[in-house]
N, C-alpha and C positions, 0 to 999 in steps of 0.2 A: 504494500500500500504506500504510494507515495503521499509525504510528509509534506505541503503544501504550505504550512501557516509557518513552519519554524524559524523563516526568516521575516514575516513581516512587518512590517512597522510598527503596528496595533500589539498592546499589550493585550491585551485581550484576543484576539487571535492565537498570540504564542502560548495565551494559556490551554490552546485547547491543541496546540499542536500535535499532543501526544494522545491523545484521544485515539478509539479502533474507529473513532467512524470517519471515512474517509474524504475527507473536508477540504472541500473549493473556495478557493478567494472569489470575491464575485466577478466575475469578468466572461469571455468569450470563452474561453477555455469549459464552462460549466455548462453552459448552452447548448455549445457545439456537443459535447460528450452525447447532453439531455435529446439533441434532435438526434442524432444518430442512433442511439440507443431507444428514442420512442421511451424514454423515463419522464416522469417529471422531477421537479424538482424540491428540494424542503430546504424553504430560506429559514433560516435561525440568524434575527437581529438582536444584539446585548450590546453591552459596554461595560469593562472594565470595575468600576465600582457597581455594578448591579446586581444584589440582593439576593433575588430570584431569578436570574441569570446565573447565578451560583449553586443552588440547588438545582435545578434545571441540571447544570453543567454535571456533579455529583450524582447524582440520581439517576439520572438516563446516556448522557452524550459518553463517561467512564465504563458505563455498562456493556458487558461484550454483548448481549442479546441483543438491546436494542441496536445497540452500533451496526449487528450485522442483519435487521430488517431496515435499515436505513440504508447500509450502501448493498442489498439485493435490490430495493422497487426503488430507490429515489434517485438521483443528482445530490448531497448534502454540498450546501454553501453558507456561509458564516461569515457574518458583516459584522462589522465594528461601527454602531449607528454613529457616532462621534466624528468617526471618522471620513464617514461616506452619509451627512445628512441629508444627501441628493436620493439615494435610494433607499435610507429610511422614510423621507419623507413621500416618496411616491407610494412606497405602498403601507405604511400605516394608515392612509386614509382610505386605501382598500380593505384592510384589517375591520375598520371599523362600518367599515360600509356591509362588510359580511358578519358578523360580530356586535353591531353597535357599541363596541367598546376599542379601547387600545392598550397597551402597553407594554412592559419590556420585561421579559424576553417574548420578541415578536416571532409568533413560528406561523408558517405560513407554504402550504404548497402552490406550484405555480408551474402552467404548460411548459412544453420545452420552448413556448414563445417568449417565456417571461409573464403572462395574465396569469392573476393570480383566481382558485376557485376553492381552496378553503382555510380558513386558518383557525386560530386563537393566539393565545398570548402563554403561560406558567403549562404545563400538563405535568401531572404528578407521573411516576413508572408506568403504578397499579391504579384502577381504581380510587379514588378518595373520595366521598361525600357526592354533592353533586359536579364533579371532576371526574370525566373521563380518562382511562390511563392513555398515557403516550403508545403503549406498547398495543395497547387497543386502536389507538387514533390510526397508528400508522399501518395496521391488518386492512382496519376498515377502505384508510382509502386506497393502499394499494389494491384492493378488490374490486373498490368503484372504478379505479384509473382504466383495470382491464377489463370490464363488462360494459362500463358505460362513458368513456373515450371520447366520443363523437359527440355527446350531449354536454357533455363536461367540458371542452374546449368551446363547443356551442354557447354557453352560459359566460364561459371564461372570458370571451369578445365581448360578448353584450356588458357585461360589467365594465371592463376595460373601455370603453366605447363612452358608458353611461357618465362614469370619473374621469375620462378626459372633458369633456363635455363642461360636468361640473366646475374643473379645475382652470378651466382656459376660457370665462367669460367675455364678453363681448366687452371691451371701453364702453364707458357712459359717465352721464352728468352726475358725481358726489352730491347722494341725499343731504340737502339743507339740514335736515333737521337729524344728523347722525350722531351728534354728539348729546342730544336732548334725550334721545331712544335706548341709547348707550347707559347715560346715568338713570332712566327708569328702571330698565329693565336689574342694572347693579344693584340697585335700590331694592328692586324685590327681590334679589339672591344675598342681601346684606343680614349676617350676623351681627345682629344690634346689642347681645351680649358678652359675643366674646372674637366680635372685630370679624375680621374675611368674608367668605360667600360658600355659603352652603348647596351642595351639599358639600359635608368630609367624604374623603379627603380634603385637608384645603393644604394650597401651595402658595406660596411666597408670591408669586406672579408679580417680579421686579416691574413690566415693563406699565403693565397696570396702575402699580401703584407710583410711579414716576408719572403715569399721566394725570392719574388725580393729586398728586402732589401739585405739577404746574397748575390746575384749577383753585387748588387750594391757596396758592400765591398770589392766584388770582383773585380770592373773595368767592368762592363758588361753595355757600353752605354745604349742601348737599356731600361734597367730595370731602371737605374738610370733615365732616362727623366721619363718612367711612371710613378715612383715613387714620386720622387720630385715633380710634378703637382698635383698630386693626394692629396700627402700631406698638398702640401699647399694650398688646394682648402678645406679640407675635416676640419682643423684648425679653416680656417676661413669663413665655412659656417654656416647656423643653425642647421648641424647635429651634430655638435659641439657645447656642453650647455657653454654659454661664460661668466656663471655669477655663475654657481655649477661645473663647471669640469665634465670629461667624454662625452661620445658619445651615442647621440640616436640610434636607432637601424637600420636604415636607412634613404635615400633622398627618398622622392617619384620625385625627378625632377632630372634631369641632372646638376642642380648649385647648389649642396649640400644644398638646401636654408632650403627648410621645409620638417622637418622629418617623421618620424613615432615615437612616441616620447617613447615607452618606452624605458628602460634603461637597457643593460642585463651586467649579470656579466663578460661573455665570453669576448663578445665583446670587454669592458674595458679591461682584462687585458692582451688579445692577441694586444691592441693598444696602450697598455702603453710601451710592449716592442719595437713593433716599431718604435714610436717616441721616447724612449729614444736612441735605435740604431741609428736612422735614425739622431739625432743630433751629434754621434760620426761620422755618414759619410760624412754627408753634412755640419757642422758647423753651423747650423740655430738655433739660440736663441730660436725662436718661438715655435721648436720640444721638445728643452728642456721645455720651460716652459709649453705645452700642457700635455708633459711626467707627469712631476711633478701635475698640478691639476687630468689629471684622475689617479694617482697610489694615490691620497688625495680619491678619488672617491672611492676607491676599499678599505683603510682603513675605512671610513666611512661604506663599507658595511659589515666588519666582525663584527661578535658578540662576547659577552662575552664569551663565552666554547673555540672561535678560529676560527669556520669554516666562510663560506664566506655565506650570502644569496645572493637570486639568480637573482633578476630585481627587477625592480621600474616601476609601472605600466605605461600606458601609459594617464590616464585621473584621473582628478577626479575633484569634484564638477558635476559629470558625463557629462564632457566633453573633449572630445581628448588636451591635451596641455593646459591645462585653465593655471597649474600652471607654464609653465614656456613662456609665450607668457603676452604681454605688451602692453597697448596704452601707446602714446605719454605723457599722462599728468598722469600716474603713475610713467614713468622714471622719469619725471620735477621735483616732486613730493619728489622722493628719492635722487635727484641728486640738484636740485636746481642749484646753479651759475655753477657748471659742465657741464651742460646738454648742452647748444651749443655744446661745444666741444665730450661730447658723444653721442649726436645725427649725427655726424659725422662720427663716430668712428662706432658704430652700426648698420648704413646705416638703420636708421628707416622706416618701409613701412608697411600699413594696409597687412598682407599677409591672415590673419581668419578674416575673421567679423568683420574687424573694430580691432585687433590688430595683435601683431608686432612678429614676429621671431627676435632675434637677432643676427647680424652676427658680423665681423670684418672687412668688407672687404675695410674700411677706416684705416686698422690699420697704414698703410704705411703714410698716408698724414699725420695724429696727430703725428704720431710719429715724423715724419720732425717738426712739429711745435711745439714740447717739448722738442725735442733732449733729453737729459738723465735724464729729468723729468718724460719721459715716462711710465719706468716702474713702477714706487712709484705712479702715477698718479692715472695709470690702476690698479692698484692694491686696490686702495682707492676706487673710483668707483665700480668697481667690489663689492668689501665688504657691500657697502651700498645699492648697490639692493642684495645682497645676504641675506640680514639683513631685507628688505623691503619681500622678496619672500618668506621667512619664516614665516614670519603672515598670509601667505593662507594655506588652506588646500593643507595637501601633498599630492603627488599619494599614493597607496597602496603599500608596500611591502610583496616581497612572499618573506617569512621567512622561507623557505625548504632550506635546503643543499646538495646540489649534490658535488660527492668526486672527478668528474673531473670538476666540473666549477672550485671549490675551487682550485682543483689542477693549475690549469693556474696560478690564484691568488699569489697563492703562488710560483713559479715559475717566474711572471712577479716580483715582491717583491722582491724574494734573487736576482735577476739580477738586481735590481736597487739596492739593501742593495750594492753589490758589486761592481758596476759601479761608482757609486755617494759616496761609502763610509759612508752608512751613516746608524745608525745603529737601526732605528726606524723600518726599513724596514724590515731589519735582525728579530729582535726580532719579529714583524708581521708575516714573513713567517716562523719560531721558533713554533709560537702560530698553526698555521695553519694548519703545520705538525702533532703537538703532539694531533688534535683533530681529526686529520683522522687516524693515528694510531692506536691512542687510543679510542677513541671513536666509526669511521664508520668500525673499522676490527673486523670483524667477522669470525672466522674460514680460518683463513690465509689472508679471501680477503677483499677486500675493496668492502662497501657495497654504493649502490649508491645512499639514497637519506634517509636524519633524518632531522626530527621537532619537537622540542619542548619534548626530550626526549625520541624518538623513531627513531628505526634505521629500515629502508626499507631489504626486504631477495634479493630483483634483485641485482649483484654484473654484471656490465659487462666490458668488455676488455678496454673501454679507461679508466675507473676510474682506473685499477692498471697501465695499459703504462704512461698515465699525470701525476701520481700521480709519479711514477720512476723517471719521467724528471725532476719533481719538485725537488727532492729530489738529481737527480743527479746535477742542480742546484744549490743547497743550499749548499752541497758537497764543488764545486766549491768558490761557496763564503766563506766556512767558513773553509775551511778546517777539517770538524770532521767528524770522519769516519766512524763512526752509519748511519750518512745518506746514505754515498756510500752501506755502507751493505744493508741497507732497500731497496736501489732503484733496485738492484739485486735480493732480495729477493723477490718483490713483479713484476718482470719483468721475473722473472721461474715461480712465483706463474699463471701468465697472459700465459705463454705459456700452461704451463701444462696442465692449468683446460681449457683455451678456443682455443684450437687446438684439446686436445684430445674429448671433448665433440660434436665439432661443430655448428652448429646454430638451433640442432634441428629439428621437424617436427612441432609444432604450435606455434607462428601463421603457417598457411599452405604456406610462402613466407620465404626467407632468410631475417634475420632482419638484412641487412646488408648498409652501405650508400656509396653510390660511390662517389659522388661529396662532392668537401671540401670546400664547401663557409664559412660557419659560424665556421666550427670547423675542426679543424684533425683528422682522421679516427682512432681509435684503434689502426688500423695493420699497417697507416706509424708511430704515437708515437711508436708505439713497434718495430717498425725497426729503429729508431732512437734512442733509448734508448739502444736497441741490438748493434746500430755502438759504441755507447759511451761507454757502458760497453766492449765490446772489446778494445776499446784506455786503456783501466785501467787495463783490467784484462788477455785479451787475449781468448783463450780458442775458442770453434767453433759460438761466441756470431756474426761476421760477415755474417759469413755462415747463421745465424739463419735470420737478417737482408735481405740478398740477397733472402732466399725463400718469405719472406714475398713481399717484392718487386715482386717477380716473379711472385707471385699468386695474381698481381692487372696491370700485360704486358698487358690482351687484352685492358683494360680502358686506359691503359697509350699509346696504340695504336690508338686507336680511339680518344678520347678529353684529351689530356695531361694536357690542359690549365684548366681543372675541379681538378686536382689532384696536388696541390699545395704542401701542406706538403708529401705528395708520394715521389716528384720532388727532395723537398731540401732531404730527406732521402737519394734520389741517389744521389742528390750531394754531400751528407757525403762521401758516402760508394765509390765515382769515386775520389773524392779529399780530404776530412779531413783529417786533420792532429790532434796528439793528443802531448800538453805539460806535458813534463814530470818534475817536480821541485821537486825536494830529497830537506828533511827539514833537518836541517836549513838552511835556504835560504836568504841571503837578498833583492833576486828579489820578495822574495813573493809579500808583501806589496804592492806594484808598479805593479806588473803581476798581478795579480787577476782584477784588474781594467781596465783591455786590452777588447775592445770590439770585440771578438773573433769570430764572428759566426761559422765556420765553423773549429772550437777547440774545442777538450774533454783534460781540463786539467786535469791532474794526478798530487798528490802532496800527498806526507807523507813521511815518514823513507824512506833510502835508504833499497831498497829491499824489502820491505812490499809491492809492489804492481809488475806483470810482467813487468810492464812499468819502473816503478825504479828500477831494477835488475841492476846492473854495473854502478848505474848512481854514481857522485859525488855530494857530496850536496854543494848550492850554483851555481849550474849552471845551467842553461836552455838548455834541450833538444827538440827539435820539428823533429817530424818523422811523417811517414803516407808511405800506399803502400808500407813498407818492407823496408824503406830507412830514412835516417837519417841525418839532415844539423850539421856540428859543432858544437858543444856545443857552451852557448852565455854567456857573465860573465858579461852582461850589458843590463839595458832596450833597450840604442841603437842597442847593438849588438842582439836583438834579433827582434828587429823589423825590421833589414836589414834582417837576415834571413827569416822573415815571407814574406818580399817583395820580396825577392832573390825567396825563393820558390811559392807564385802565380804572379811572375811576374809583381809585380807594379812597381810604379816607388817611394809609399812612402807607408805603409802600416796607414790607416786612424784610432790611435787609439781614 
């Protein structure tokens, strides 16, 4: 049996390399075998730190039976979704089209065309409960494959047919009223008790809550309450690590209590920006000091060369949460004459077999009984289970680099380097850049995924839009203007190559993602990058913004509240405004540090940008929609005009 995975990039690949079942990369190679043998094929999609992708793996793929009804009737091919989100995302949404459901590990059979015609997601060996076994699934349909072939491939088109269909709407005019529908319908999925959207699961959904954060900056009640709950529900529950900083990757319950514990890169640093905004809105200490432990989180996970890796798994000692869950007399233990008071503070409860999730949801009582002891207290505690947590076996880390997680990364970084002033961060997201530059571009693009000296050839549309942002970011904070060029250059480089090529004929589905829970789409980053480089530069970069919006109308018709970062893109492009500061300035210093959401500052020489043409240096201009407030010759006087123009009554820097 040829060993097929034990060189490839994917940690997760090489984990299964040594597996009996005889396992394809996905490519021509698995195809070609599947037509000529008249096989279909069984896609098995996971990633690295996944859960149930590990029992999965344990359970069945280690198993000689099953291994060898997998390679008698199938094709067996194993993708790494992380790595190849182009043909996770094409056929998850066949998953759930067959299924009504999704997730990972995604197993899935499919013609030797590539149409997919059945799948699910976890299968137990044997039998479980209402779980069919694996070793059953795969009898049954290799029997259907060879009795009823003809009808099976028959179905398999029409499905294929139905989802491309779906996936590749027609351009049309952005529903007016999408952003109104959007927060009704939030509004009736709003946990008014303990923050998020029902049902639980619930998941962090950075890009979400970064858009009701900018409405929240805005004055938009509505977002502000969901927000605010949310926040301070999601801080102080156990999806919040309250002893290493950052956020697991979801609640399985509706009280943020116990997670799903691994740890993703995205996640963090689309939450870092949040809560650091979310403390310029709302004034909550708490936001800030969450901001600060996970942006320590997302430092901890760059490497030496710059770039970021990618999660932290979610078990080991091979058990889900071993290392960061506690009994009572391990706290005692670490904490000694503390522990009263942080058994308090932690709200201790058997929640696993006899140990403990940690929350805060006493932080409010201890705090009363230390008054401004508190934070040096918590601080001291925290370090010494941190100190204690470190002599267990860690989870696993996958050590691969993707150029848009990193990208976030570094984008959440220069917006705190810039915020907080502080210059650890700067130098961070410095490093970050010059490894994706330099390192993931290949042939203008940015390539999406290197380990350990090797650059992947997939390059796709969000690695150069995130990576623009990032960079229009950093811009922003530092003022140098390499960055503003990059972020142009690799936001044509995104048009060019992925509008004129398109998405392709195989996979035989559009690999395309409609809903924005975990991450933002390509094509709203690249309308959002498109608005921002118009505030700078001018030119038809708005225009180029509005068609991408226009070619995501019918979805923002139907479930607005799925298309979050789409949303805030419209709300650039209906209301941004963009700061113009001609150098030398001495608002710089002090303006840069304005939590702006919904600002593309401009800054350099007078005249070196269309924005600074006629300006005088030393003053602040804020314009948007073809019109322009007073020049302002003061921080105050510019914050009346930021108030003057969205109608606040004080603008929240």
């Amino acid at each position: 049996m040829a060993d097929r995975l034990k060189d490839a990039l994917s940690p997760y690949l090489r984990a299964h390399a040594g597996d009996p079942v005889d396992w394809y990369p996905y490519g021509e190679e698995a195809f070609r075998r599947a037509r000529e043998e008249g096989k279909p094929l069984f896609l098995s999609v996971g990633y690295h730190t996944c859960h149930w992708c590990h029992v999965m793996h344990r359970e069945s793929f280690q198993d000689p039976e099953v291994a060898a009804l997998l390679n008698a009737h199938f094709v067996p091919v194993k993708v790494d979704r992380e790595e190849r989100p182009d043909v996770d995302a094409a056929y998850m949404r066949a998953l759930v089209s067959l299924t009504g459901q999704g997730g990972w590990p995604m197993s899935l059979f499919l013609t030797p065309e590539g149409k997919p015609f059945f799948g699910g997601t976890y299968f137990p060996k044997e039998d479980r409960g209402s779980l069919p076994g694996f070793r059953r699934v795969l009898l049954a349909v290799a029997q259907a494959w060879r009795a009823e072939r003809e009808g099976i491939e028959r179905e398999a088109e029409r499905l294929a047919q139905a989802l491309w269909r779906s996936l590749t709407p027609p351009p049309g005019p952005v529903p007016e009223d999408a952003e109104e529908r959007a927060l009704e319908a939030l509004g009736r999925a709003f946990d008014p008790e303990w923050g998020g959207f029902l049902p639980a699961p619930k998941f962090p959904q950075g890009p979400l809550l970064l858009y009701l954060l900018a409405l929240a900056w805005r004055g938009e009640g509505r977002a502000r309450g969901m927000l605010l709950g949310t926040l301070r529900a999601m801080a102080l529950g156990g999806v919040y690590d309250q002893v290493g900083g950052g956020f697991h990757r979801y609640s399985v319950d509706r009280f943020w209590r116990v997670p799903h514990f691994e740890k993703m890169l995205y996640d963090n640093a689309l939450l870092a920006r949040v809560y650091l905004g979310a403390h310029r809105v709302f004034g909550e200490p708490l936001f800030l000091r969450v901001a600060r432990e996970t942006l320590e989180w997302l430092l901890a996970m760059q490497g030496r060369e710059g770039g970021f890796f990618t999660a932290l798994d979610a078990e080991s000692e091979g058990e889900e949460g071993r290392y960061y869950t506690w009994t009572e007399g391990e706290v005692r233990e670490a904490l000694g004459e503390d522990f009263p008071l942080a058994r308090r503070l932690f709200a201790l409860g058997e929640d696993l077999g006899g140990r403990s999730i940690l929350t805060a949801w006493g932080e409010e009582e201890v705090r009363k009984a230390l008054g401004e002891g508190f934070p040096a207290w918590r601080e001291g505690v925290r370090g010494r289970l941190l100190a204690a947590r470190r002599r267990r076996l860690p989870p696993a880390l996958d050590d691969k680099v993707l150029a848009d997680w990193s990208a976030l990364a570094v984008r959440a970084l220069a917006e705190a380097g810039r915020l907080l002033g502080e210059a650890r961060y700067l130098e961070a997201a410095r490093k970050g850049v010059r490894f994706l530059l330099g390192t993931m571009t290949q042939g203008g693009l940015l390539r999406h995924a290197w380990r350990e000296g090797r650059l992947g050839e997939e390059a796709f549309l969000a690695d150069q839009s995130l990576a623009s942002l990032a960079l229009l970011e950093l811009y922003a904070a530092t003022g140098e203007w390499p960055y503003l060029e990059e972020a142009r250059r690799l936001a044509e480089a995104a048009w060019a190559e992925f509008r004129s090529k398109g998405t392709g004929s195989f996979p035989p589905l559009p690999a395309r993602e409609v809903e924005e829970g975990a991450l933002p789409s390509g094509e709203s980053a690249l309308a959002e990058a498109f608005w921002r480089l118009g505030a700078a530069f001018g030119g038809d970069y708005r225009e180029r913004a509005e068609a991408l919006l226009e070619e995501r109308a019918l979805w923002l018709a139907r479930y607005p509240q799925a298309l979050p970062a789409t949303l805030l893109a419209l709300r650039l492009l209906r209301e941004g405004t963009e700061l113009a500061l001609p150098l030398p300035s001495p608002l710089w210093p002090e303006a840069r540090a304005l939590y702006l959401p919904l600002t593309q500052v401009a800054l350099g020489p007078a005249g070196a940008l269309p924005a600074l043409e006629g300006r005088e240096p030393g003053l602040a201009y804020l314009c948007g929609q073809g019109a322009c407030a007073l020049p302002a010759s003061s921080l105050e006087g510019l914050g009346a005009r930021l108030a003057g123009w969205y109608s606040l009554e004080a603008v929240p820097f």
